[in-house]
N, C-alpha and C positions, 0 to 999 in steps of 0.2 A: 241457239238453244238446243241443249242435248233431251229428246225425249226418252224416257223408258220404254226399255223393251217388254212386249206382253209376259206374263209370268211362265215361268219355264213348266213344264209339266212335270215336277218331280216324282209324284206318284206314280203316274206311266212309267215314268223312267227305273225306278225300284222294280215296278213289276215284271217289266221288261227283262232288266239283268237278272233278278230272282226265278225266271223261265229257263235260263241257261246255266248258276250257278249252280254247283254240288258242292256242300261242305264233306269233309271228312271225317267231322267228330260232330257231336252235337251242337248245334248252334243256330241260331235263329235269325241271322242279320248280316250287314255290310255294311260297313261307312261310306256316306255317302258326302260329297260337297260341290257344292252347284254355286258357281259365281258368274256374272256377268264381265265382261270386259268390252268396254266400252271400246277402246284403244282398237281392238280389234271385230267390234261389231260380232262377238260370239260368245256362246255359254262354256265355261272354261267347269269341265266335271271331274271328279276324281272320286272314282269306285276302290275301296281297299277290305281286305279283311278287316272285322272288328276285333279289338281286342276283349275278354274276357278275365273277369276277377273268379277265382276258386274261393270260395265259402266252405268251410267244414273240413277238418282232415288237415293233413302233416305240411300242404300245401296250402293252406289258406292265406289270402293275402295277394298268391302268385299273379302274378298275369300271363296270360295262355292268349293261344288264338287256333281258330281250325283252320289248314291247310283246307285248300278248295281244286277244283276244275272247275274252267269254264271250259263251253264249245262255240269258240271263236266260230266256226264255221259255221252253225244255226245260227250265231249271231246276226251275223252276216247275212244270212238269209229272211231278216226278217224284214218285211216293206216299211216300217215306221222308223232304219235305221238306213240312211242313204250313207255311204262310205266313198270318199274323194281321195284318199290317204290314208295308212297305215305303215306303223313303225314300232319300234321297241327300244327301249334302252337300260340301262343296266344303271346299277348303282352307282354315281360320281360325288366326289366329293364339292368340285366346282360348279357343277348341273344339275342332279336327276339325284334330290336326298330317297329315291323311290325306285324301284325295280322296277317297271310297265311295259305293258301293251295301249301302244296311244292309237286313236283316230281321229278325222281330222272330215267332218262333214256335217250331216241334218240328223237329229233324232224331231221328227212327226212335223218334219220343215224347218226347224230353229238350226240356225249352225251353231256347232260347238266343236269342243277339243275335249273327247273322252278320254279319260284314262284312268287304265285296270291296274291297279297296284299290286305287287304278288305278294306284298307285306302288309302289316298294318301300318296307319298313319304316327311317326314317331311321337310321343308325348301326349296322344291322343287317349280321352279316359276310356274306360271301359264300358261298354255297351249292352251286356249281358255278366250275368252270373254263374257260373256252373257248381249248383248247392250239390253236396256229395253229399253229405246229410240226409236230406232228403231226396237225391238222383235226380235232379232236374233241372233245368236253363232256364234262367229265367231275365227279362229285363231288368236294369236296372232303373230304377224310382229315383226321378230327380228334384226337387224342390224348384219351383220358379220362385225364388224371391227377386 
């Protein structure tokens, strides 16, 4: 009998990467995706830029996203994030549909396989707004039906 694992701290975990991200345009967010893998007894994460719909103007419709910095190396320095491995890999067509920075340890004890995407996630909706209109980001409002 396979037990669940205690629920991941995703909230931490946002606020955590949100202490070391820098967007470069307006924006307010990051995708986030947090899954369990049983197979391998760890929390499999994937951080990426969000993408962005433009509202108002010659561009509406578009989808954008803001270029970022992280500082890997604050990262790195922070006690809630133990690191056992790190690697990167580049866009493949037969591996890595993603550009990243992976790791491979504990976020606040739990092991997981992090990874920082230097893209957004392909075919993924948009997350935010940026109304020209009005000059402002804003979330996007989803219906739970």
């Amino acid at each position: 009998m396979t037990t669940s694992p205690e629920p991941f701290p995703e909230a931490d975990l946002r606020r955590f990467i949100q202490r070391h991200w820098c967007h470069h345009a307006p924006c307010n967010s990051f995708s986030v995706e947090v899954t369990y893998r049983p197979d391998r007894a760890d929390w499999n994460i994937l951080i990426a830029p969000a993408f962005q719909e433009v509202v108002g103007g010659s561009e509406d419709g578009k989808l954008i996203w803001a270029g970022f910095d992280l500082d890997i190396w604050s990262l790195l320095d922070e006690p809630e994030f133990e690191v056992d491995a790190m690697g990167m890999a580049s866009y493949c067509v037969q591996c890595s549909p993603l550009p990243f920075v992976g790791f491979k340890g504990r976020f606040k004890g739990k092991p997981c396989f992090l990874r920082i995407s230097l893209e957004p996630i392909p075919d993924s909706q948009a997350l935010e707004l940026v109304d020209t209109v009005r000059n402002q980001v804003r979330s996007v409002e989803r219906s739970h039906d």
